[in-house]
Structures are given as C-alpha cells and as structure tokens.
mmCIF entry with sequence, helices, sheets and N, C-alpha, C, O atoms, coordinates in Angstrom:
data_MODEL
# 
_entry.id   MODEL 
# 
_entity.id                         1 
_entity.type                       polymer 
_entity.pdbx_number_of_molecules   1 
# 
_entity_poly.entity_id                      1 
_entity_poly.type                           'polypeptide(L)' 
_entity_poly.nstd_linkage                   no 
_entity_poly.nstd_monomer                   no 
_entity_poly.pdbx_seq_one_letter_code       
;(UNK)(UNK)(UNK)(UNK)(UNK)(UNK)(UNK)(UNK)(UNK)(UNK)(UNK)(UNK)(UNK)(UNK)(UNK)(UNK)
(UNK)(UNK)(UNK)(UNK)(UNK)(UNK)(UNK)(UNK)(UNK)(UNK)(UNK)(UNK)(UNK)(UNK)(UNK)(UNK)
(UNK)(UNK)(UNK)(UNK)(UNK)(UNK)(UNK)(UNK)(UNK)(UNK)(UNK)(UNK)(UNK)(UNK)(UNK)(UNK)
(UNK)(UNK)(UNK)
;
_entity_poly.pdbx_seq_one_letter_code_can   XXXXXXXXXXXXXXXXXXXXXXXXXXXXXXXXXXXXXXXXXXXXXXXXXXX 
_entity_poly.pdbx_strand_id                 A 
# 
loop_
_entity_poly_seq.entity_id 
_entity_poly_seq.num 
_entity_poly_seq.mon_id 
_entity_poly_seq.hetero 
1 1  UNK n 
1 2  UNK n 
1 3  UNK n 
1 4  UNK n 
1 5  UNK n 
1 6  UNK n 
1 7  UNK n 
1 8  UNK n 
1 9  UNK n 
1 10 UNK n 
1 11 UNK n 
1 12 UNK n 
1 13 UNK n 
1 14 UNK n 
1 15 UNK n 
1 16 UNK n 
1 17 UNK n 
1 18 UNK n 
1 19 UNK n 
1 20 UNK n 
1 21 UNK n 
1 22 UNK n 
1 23 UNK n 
1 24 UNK n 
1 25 UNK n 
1 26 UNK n 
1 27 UNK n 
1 28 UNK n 
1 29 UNK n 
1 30 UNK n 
1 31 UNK n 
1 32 UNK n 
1 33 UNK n 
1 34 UNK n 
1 35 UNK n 
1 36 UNK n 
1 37 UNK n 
1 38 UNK n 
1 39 UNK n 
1 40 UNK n 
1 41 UNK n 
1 42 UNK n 
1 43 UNK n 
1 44 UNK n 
1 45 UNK n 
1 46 UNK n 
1 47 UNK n 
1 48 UNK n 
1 49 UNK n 
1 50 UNK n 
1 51 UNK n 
# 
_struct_asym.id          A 
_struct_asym.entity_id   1 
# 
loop_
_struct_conf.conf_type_id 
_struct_conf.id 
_struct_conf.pdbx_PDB_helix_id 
_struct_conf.beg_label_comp_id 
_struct_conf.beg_label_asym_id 
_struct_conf.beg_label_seq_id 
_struct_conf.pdbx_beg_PDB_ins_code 
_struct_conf.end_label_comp_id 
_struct_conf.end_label_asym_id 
_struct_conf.end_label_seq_id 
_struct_conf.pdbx_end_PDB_ins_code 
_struct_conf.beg_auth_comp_id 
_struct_conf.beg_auth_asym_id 
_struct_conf.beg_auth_seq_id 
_struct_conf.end_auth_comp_id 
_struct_conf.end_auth_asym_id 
_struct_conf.end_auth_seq_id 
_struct_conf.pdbx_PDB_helix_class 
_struct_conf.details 
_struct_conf.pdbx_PDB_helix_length 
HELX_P HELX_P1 AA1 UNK A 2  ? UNK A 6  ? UNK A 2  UNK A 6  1 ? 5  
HELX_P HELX_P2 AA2 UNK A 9  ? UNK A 23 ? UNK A 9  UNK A 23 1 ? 15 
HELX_P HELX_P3 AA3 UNK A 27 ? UNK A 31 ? UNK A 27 UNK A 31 1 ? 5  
HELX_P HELX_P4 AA4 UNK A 33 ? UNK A 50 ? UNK A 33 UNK A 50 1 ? 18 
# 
_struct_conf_type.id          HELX_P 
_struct_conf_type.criteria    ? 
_struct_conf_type.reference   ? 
# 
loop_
_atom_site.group_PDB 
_atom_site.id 
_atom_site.type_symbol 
_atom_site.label_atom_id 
_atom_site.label_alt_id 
_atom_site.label_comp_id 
_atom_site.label_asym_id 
_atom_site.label_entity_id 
_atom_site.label_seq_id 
_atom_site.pdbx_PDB_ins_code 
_atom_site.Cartn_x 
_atom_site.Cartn_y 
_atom_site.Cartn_z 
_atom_site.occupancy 
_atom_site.B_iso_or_equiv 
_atom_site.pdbx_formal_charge 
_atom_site.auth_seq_id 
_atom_site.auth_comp_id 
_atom_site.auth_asym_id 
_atom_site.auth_atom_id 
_atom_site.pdbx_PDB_model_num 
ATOM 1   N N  . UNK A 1 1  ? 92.156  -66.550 147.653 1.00 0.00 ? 1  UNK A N  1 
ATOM 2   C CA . UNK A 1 1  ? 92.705  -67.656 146.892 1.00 0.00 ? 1  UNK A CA 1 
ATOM 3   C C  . UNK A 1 1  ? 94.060  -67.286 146.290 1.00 0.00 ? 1  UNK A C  1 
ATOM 4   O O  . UNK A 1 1  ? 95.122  -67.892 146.436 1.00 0.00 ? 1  UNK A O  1 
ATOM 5   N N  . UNK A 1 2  ? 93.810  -66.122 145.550 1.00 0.00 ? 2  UNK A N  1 
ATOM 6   C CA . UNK A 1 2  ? 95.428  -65.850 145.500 1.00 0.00 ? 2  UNK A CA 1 
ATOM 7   C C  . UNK A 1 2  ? 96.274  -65.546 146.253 1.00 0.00 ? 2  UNK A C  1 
ATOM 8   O O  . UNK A 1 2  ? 97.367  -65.577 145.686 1.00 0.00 ? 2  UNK A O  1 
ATOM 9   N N  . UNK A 1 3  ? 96.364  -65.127 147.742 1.00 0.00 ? 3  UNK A N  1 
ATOM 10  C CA . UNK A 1 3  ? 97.028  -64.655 148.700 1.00 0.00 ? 3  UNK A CA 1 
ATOM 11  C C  . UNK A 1 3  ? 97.500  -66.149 149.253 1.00 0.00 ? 3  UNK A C  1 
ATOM 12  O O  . UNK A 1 3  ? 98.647  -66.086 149.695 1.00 0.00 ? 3  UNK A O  1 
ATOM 13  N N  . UNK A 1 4  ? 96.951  -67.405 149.341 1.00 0.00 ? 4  UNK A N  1 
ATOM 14  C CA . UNK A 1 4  ? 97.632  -68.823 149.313 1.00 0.00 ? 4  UNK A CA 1 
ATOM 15  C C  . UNK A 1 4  ? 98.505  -69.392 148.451 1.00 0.00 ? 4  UNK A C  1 
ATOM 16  O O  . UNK A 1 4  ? 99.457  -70.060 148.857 1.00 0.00 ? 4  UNK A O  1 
ATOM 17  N N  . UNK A 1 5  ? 98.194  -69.121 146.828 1.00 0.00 ? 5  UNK A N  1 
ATOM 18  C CA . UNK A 1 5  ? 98.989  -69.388 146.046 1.00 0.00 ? 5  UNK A CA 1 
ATOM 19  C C  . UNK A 1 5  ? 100.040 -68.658 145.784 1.00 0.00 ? 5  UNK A C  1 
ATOM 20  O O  . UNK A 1 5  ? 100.998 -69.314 145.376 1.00 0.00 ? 5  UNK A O  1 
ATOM 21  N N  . UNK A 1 6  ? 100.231 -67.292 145.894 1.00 0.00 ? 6  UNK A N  1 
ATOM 22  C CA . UNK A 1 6  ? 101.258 -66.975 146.601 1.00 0.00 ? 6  UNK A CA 1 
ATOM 23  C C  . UNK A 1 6  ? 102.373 -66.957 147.555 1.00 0.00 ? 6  UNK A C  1 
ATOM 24  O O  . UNK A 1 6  ? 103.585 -66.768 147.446 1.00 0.00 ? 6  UNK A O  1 
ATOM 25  N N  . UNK A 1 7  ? 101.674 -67.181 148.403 1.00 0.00 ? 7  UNK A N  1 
ATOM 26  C CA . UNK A 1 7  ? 102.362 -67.977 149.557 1.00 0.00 ? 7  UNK A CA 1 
ATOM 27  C C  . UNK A 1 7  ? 102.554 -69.242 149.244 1.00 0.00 ? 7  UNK A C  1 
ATOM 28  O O  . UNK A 1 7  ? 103.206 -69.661 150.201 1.00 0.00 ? 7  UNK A O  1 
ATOM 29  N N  . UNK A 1 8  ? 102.385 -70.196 148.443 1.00 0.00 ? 8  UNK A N  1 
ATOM 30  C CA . UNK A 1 8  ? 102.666 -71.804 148.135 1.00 0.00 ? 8  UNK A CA 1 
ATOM 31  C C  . UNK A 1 8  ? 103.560 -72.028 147.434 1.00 0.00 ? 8  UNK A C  1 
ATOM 32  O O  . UNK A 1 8  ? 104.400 -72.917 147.576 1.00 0.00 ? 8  UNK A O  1 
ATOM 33  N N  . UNK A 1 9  ? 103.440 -70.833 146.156 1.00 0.00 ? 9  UNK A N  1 
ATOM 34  C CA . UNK A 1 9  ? 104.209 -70.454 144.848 1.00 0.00 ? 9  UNK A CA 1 
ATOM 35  C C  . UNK A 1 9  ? 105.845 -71.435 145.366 1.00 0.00 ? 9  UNK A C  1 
ATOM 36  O O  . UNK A 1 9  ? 106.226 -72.554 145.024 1.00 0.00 ? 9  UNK A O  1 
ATOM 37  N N  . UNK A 1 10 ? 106.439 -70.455 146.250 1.00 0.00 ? 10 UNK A N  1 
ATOM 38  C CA . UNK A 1 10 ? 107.713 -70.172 146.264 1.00 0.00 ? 10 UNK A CA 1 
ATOM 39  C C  . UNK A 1 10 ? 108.401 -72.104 146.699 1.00 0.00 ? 10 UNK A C  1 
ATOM 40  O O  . UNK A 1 10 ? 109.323 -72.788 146.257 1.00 0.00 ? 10 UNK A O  1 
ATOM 41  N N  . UNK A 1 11 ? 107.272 -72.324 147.810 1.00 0.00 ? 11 UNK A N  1 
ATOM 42  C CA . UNK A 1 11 ? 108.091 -73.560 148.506 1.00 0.00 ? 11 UNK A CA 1 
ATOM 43  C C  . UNK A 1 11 ? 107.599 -75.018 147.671 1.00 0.00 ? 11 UNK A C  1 
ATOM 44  O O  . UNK A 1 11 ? 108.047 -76.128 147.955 1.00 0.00 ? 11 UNK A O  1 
ATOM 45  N N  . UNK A 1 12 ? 106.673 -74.777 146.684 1.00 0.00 ? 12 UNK A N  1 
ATOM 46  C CA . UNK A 1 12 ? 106.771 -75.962 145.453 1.00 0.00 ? 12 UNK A CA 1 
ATOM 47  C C  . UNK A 1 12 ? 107.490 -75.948 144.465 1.00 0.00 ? 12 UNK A C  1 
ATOM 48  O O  . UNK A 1 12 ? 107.847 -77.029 143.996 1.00 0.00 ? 12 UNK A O  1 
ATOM 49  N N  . UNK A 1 13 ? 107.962 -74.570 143.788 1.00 0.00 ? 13 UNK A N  1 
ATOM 50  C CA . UNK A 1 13 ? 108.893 -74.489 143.432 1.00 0.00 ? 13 UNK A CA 1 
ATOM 51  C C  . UNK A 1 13 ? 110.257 -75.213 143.613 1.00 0.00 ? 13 UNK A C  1 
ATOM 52  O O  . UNK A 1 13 ? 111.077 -75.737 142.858 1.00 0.00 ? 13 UNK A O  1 
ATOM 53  N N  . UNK A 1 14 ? 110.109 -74.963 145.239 1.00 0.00 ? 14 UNK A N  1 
ATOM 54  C CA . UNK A 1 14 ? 112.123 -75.043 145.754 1.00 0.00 ? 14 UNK A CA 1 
ATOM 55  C C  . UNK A 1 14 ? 111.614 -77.053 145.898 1.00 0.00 ? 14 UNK A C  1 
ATOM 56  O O  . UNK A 1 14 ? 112.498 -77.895 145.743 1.00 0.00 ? 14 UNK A O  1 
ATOM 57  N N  . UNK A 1 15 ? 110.330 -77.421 146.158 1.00 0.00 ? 15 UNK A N  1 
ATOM 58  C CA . UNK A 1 15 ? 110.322 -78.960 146.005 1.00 0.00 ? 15 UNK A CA 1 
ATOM 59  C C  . UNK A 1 15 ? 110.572 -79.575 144.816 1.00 0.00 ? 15 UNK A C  1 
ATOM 60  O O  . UNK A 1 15 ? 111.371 -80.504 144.696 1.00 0.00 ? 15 UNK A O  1 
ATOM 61  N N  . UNK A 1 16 ? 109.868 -79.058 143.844 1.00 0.00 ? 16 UNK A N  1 
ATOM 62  C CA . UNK A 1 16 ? 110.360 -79.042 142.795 1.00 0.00 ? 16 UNK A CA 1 
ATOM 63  C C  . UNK A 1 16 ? 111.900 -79.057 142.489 1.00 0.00 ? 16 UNK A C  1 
ATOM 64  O O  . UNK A 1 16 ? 112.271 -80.092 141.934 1.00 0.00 ? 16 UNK A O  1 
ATOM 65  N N  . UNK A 1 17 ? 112.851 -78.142 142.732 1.00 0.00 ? 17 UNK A N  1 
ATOM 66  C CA . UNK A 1 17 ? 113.987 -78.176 142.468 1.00 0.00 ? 17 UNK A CA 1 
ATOM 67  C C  . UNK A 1 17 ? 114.864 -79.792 143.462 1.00 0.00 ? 17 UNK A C  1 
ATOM 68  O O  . UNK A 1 17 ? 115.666 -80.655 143.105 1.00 0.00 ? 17 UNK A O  1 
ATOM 69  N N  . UNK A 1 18 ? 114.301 -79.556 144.477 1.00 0.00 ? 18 UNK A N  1 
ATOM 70  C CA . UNK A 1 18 ? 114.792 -80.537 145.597 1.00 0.00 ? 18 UNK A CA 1 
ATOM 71  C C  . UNK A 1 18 ? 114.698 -82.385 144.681 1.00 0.00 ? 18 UNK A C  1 
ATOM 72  O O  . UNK A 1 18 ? 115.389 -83.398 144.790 1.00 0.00 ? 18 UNK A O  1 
ATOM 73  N N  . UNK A 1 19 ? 113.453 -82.018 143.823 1.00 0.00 ? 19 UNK A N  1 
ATOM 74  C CA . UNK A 1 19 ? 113.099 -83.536 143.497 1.00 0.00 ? 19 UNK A CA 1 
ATOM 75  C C  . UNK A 1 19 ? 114.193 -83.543 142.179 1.00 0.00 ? 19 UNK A C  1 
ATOM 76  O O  . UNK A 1 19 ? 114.984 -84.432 141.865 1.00 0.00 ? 19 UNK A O  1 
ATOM 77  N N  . UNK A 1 20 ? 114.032 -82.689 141.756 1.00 0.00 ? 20 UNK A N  1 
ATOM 78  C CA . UNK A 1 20 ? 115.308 -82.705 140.045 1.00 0.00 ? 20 UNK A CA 1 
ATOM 79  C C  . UNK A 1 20 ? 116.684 -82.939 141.014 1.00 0.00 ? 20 UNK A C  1 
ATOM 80  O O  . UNK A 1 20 ? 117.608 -83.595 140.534 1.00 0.00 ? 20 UNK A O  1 
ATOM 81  N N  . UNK A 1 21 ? 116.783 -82.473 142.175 1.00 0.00 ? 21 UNK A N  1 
ATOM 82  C CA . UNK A 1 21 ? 118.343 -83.092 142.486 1.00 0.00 ? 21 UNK A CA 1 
ATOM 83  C C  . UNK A 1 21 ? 118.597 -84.304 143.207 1.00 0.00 ? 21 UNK A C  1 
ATOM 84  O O  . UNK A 1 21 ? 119.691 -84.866 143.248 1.00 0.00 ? 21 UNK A O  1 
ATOM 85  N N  . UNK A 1 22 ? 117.300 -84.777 143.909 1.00 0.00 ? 22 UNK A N  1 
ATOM 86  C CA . UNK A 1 22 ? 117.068 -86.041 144.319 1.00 0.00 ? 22 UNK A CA 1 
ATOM 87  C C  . UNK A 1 22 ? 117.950 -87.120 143.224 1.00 0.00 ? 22 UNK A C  1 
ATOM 88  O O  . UNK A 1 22 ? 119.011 -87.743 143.264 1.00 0.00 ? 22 UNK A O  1 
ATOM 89  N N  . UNK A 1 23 ? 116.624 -86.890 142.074 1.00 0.00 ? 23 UNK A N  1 
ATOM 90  C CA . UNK A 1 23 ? 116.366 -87.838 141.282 1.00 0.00 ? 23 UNK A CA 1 
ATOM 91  C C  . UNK A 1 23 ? 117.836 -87.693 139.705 1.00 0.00 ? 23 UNK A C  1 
ATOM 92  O O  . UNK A 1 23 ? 117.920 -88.367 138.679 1.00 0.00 ? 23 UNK A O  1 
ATOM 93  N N  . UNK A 1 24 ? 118.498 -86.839 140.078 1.00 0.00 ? 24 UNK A N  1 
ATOM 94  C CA . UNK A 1 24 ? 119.819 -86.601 139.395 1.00 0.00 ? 24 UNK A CA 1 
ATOM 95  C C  . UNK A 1 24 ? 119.345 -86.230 137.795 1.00 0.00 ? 24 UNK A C  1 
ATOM 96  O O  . UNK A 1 24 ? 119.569 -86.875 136.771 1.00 0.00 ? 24 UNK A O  1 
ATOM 97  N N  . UNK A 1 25 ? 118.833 -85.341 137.916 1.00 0.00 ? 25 UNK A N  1 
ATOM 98  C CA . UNK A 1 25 ? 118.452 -84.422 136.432 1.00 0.00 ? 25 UNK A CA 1 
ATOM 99  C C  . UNK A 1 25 ? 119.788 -83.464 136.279 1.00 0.00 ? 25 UNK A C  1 
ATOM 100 O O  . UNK A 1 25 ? 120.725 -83.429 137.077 1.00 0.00 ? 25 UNK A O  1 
ATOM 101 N N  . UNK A 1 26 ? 119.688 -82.886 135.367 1.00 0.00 ? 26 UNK A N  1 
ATOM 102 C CA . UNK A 1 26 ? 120.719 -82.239 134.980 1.00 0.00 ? 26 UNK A CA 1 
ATOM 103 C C  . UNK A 1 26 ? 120.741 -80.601 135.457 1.00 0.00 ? 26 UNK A C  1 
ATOM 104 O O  . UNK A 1 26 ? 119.769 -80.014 135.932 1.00 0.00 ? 26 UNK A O  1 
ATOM 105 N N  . UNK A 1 27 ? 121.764 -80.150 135.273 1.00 0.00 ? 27 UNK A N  1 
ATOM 106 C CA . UNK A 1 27 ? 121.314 -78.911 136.483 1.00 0.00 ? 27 UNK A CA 1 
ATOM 107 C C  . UNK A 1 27 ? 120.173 -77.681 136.004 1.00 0.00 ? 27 UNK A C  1 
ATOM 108 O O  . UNK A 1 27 ? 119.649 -76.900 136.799 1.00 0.00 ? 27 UNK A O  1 
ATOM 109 N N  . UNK A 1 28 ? 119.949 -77.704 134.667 1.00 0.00 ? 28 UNK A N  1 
ATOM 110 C CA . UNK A 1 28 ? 118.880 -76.826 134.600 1.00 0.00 ? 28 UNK A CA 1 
ATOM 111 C C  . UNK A 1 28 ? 117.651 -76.960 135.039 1.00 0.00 ? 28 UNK A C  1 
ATOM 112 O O  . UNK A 1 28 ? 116.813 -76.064 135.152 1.00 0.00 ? 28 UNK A O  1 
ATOM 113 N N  . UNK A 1 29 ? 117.492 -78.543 135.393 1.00 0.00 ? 29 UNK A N  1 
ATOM 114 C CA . UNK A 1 29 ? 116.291 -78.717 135.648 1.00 0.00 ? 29 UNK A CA 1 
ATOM 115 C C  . UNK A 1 29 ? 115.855 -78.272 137.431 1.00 0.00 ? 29 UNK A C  1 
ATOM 116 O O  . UNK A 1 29 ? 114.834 -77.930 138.028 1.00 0.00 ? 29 UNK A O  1 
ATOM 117 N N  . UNK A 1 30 ? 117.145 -78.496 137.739 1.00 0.00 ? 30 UNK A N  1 
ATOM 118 C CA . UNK A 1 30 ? 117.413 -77.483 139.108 1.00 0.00 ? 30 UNK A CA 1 
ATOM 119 C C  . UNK A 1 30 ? 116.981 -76.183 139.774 1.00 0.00 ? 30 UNK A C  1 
ATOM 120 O O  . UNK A 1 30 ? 116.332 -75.687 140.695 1.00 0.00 ? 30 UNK A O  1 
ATOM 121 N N  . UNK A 1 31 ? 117.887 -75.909 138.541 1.00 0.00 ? 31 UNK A N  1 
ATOM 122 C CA . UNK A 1 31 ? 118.254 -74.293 138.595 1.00 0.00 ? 31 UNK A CA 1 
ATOM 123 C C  . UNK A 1 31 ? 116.910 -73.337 137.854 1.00 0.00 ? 31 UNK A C  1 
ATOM 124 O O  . UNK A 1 31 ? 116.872 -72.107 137.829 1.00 0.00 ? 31 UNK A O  1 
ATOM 125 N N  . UNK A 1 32 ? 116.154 -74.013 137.443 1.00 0.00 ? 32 UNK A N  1 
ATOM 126 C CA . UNK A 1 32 ? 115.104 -72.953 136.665 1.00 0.00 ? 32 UNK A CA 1 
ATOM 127 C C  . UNK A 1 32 ? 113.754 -72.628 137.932 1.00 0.00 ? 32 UNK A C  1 
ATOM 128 O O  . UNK A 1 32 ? 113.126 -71.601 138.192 1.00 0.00 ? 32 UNK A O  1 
ATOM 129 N N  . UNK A 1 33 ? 113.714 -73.780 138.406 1.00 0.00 ? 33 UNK A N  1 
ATOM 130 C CA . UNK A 1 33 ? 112.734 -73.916 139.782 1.00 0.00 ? 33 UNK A CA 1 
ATOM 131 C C  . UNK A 1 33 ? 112.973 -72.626 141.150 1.00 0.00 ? 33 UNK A C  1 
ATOM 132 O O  . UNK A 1 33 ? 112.284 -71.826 141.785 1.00 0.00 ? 33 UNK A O  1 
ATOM 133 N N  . UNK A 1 34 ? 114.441 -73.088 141.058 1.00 0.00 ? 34 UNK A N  1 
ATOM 134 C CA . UNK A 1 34 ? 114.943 -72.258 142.331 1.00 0.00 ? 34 UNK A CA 1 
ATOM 135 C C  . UNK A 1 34 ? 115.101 -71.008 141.292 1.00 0.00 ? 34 UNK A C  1 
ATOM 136 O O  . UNK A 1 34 ? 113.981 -70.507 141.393 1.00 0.00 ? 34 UNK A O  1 
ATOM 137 N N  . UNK A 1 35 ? 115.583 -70.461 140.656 1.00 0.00 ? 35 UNK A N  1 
ATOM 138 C CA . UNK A 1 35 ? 115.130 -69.323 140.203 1.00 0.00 ? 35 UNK A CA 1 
ATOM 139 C C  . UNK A 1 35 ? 113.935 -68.280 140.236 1.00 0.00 ? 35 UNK A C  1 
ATOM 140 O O  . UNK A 1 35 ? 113.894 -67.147 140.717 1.00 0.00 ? 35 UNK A O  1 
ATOM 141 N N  . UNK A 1 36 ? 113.068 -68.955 139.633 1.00 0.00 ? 36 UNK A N  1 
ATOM 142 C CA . UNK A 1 36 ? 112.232 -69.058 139.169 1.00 0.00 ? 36 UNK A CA 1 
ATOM 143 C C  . UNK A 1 36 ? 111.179 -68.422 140.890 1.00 0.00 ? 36 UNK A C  1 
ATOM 144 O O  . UNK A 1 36 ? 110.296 -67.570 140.993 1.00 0.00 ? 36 UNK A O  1 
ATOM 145 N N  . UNK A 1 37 ? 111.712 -69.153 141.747 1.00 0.00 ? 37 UNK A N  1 
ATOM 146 C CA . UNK A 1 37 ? 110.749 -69.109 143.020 1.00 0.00 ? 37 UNK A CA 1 
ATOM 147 C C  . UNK A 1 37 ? 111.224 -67.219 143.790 1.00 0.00 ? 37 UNK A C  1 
ATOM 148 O O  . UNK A 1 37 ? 110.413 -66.403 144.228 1.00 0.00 ? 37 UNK A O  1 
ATOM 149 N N  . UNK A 1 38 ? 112.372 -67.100 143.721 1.00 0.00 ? 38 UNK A N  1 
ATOM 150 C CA . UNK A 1 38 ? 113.136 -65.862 143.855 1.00 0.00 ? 38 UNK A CA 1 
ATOM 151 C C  . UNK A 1 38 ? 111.685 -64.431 143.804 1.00 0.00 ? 38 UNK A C  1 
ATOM 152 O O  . UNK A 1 38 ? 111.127 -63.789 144.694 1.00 0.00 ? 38 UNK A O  1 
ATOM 153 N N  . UNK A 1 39 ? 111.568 -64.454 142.432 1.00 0.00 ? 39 UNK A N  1 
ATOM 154 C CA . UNK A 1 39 ? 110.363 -63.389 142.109 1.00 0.00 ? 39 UNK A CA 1 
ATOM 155 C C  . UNK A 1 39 ? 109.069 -63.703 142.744 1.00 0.00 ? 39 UNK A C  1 
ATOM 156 O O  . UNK A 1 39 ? 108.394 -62.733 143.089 1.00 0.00 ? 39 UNK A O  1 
ATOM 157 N N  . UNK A 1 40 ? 108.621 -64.840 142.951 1.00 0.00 ? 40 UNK A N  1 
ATOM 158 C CA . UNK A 1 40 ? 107.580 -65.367 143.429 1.00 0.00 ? 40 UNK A CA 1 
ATOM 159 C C  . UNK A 1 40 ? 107.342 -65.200 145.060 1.00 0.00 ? 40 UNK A C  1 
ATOM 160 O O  . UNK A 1 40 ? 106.280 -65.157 145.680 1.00 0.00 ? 40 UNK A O  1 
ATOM 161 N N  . UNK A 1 41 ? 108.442 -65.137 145.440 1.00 0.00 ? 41 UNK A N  1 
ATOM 162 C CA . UNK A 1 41 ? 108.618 -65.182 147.070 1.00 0.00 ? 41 UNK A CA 1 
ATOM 163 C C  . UNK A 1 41 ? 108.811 -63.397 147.328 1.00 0.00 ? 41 UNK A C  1 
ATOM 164 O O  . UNK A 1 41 ? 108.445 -62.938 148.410 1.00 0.00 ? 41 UNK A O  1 
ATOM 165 N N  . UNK A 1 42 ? 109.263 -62.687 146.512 1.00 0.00 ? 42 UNK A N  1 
ATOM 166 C CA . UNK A 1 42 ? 109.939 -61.241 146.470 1.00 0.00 ? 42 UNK A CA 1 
ATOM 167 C C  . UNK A 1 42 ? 108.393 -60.863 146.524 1.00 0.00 ? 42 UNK A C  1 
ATOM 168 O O  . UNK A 1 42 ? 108.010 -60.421 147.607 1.00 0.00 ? 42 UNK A O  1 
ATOM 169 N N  . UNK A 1 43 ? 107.665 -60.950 145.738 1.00 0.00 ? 43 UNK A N  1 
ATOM 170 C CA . UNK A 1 43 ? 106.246 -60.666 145.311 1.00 0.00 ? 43 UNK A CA 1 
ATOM 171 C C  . UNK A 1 43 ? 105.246 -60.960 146.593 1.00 0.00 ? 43 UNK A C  1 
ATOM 172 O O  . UNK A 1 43 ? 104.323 -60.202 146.890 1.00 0.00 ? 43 UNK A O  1 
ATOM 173 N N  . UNK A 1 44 ? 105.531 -62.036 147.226 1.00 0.00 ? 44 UNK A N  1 
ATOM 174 C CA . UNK A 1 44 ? 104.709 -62.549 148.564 1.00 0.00 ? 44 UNK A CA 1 
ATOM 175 C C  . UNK A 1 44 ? 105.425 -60.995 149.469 1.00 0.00 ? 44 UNK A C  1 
ATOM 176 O O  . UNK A 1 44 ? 104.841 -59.955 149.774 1.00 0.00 ? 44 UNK A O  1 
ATOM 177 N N  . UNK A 1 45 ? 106.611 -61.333 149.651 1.00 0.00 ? 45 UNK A N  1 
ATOM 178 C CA . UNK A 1 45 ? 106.826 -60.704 150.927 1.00 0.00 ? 45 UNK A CA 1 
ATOM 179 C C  . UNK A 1 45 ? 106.544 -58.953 150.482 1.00 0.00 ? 45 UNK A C  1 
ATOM 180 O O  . UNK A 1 45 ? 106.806 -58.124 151.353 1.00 0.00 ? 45 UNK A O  1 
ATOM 181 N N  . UNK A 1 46 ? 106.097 -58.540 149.338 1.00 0.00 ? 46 UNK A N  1 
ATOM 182 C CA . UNK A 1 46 ? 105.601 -56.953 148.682 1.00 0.00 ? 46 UNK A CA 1 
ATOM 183 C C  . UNK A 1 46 ? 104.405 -57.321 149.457 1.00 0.00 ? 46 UNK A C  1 
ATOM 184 O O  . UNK A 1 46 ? 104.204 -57.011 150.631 1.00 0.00 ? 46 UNK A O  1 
ATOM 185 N N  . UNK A 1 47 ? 103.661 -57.982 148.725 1.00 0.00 ? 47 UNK A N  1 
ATOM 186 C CA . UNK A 1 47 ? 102.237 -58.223 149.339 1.00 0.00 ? 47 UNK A CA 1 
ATOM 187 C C  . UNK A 1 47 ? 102.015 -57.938 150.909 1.00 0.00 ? 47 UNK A C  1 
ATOM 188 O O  . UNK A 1 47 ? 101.329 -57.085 151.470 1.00 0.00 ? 47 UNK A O  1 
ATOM 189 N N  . UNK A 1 48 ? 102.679 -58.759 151.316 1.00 0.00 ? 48 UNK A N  1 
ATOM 190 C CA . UNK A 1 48 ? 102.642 -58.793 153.060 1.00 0.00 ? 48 UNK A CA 1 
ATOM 191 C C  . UNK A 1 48 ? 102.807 -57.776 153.560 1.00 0.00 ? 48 UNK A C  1 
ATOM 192 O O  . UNK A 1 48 ? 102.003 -57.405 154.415 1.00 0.00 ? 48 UNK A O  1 
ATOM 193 N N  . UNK A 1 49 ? 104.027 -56.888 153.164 1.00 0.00 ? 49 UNK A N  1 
ATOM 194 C CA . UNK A 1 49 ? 104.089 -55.046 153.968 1.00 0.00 ? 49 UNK A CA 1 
ATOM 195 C C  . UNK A 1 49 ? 103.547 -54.371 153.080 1.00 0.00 ? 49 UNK A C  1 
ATOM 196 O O  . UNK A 1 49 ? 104.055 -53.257 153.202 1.00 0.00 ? 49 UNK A O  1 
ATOM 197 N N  . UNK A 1 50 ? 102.791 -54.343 152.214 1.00 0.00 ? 50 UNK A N  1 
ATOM 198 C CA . UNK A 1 50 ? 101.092 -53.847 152.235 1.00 0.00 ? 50 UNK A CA 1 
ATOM 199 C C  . UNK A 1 50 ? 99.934  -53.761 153.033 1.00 0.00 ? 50 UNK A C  1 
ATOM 200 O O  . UNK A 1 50 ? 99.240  -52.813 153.398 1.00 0.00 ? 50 UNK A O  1 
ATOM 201 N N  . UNK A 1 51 ? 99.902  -54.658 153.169 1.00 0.00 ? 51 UNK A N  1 
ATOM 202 C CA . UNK A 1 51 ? 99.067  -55.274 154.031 1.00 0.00 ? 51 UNK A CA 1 
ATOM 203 C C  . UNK A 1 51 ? 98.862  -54.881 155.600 1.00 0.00 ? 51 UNK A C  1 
ATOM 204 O O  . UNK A 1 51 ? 98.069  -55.514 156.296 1.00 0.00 ? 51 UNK A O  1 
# 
C-alpha cells in the first residue's frame, strides 16, 4: 500500500499544480505542489534501486 502511494504521490501533486494554473490561482498555489512532488518522486525512485 505504501509502495502505490508513493508512486501516486508525485503525479497528483504535479495535477494538482496543473489545476492551480488551469484555473489561474496565484503562483504559490502552483509552485508549492510542484515542489513539493520533487522529494516525493526522489524518494520513489530511492525505493526502486533498492529493490
């Protein structure tokens, strides 16, 4: 279960960011998502060459 949410983490995130620029939010609301997904995705791909 966590090895999915991991892997999910990163690309709801970046939807997340995609919908704040859709919908014309201001740029933090942007920029904290796509940030934010950076560590989350860094962390997947640790996991994976473990593995």
């Amino acid at each position: 279960m966590a090895t999915a949410a991991l892997r999910l983490a990163p690309g709801m995130l970046m939807l997340i960011a995609l919908r704040a620029a859709l919908t014309g939010l201001d740029w933090p609301w942007i920029a904290v998502p796509l940030i934010a997904s950076l560590p989350v995705h860094l962390a997947d791909l640790a996991r994976t060459a473990r593995s």
